[in-house]
N, C-alpha and C positions, 0 to 999 in steps of 0.2 A: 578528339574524343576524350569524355574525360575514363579518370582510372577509378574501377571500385574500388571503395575504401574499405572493403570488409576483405581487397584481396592481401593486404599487409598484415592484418591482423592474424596472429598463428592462432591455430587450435588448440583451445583447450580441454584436453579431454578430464582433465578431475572436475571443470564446473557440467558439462556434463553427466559425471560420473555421480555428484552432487543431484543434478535434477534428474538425473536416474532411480536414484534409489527413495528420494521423496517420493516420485509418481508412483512408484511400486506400491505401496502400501495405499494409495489413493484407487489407478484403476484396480487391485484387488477386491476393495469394499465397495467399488463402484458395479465392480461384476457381482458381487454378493445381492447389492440393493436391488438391481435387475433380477435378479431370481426372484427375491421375494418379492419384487414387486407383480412377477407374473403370477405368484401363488395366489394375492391377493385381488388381481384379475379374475383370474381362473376361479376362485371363492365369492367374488362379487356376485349382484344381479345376470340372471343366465341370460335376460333378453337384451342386456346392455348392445347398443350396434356398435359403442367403438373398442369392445375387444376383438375383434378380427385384425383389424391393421398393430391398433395401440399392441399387443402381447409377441405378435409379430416382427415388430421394430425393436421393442424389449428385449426378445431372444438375443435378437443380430446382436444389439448392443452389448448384452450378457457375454458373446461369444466374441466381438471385438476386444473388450475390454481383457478378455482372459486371453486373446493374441497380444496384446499388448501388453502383462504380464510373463508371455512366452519372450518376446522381444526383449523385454528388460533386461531378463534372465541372461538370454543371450548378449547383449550387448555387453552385460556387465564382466562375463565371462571370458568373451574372447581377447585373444593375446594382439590380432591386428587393428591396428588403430584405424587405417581406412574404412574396414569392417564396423568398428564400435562406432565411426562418421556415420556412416549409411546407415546402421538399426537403429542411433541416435536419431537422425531427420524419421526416417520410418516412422519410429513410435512416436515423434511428434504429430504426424499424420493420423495413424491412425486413431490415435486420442483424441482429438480433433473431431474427427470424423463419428467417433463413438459420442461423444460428450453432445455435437450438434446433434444429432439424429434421438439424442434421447431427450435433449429438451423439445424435439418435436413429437416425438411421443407424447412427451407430458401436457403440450399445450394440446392435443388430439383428446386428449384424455380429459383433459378440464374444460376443452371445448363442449364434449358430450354428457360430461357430468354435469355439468351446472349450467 
């Protein structure tokens, strides 16, 4: 069997620590956009059909993204480095996860716009 080659390679946690503090400032303004994007939902056409799912998905995302600013926080924080691994993969996850889910919002939303 062969060996994986990511298992030689040590951790590095300052290039993490690095695309930590990038993201920070990214999902921050990424949760900000989602707010306002739902204010502008919410102020749109009242008989529009795809603000029920679209502001929906928004919220989640608004609230994902501001978990993953809690994440940061903590990763960048704590003293164990196993710990700062694991909220490291996390917040890639849930970024991920935020970032997909809002471009399906938008294509929901420009579906039923246009």
């Amino acid at each position: 069997m062969a060996e994986d080659p990511r298992a030689s390679i040590p951790y590095d946690w300052g290039r993490d620590r690095d695309v930590l503090l990038r993201l920070l400032s990214v999902t921050a303004s990424l949760a900000g956009l989602c707010i306002a994007a739902l204010g502008f939902i919410e102020y749109g056409t009242p008989e529009a059909a795809y603000r029920t799912y679209a502001d929906e998905v928004i919220a989640f995302d608004a609230l994902l993204f501001v978990c993953c600013v809690y994440l940061i926080l903590w990763a960048l924080r704590t003293s164990s480095l196993p710990r700062a691994r694991m909220l490291s993969k996390l917040v890639d996850i849930v970024f991920l996860v935020a970032l997909t889910t809002m471009l399906l919002a938008s294509g929901y939303i420009v579906y039923w716009v246009f």
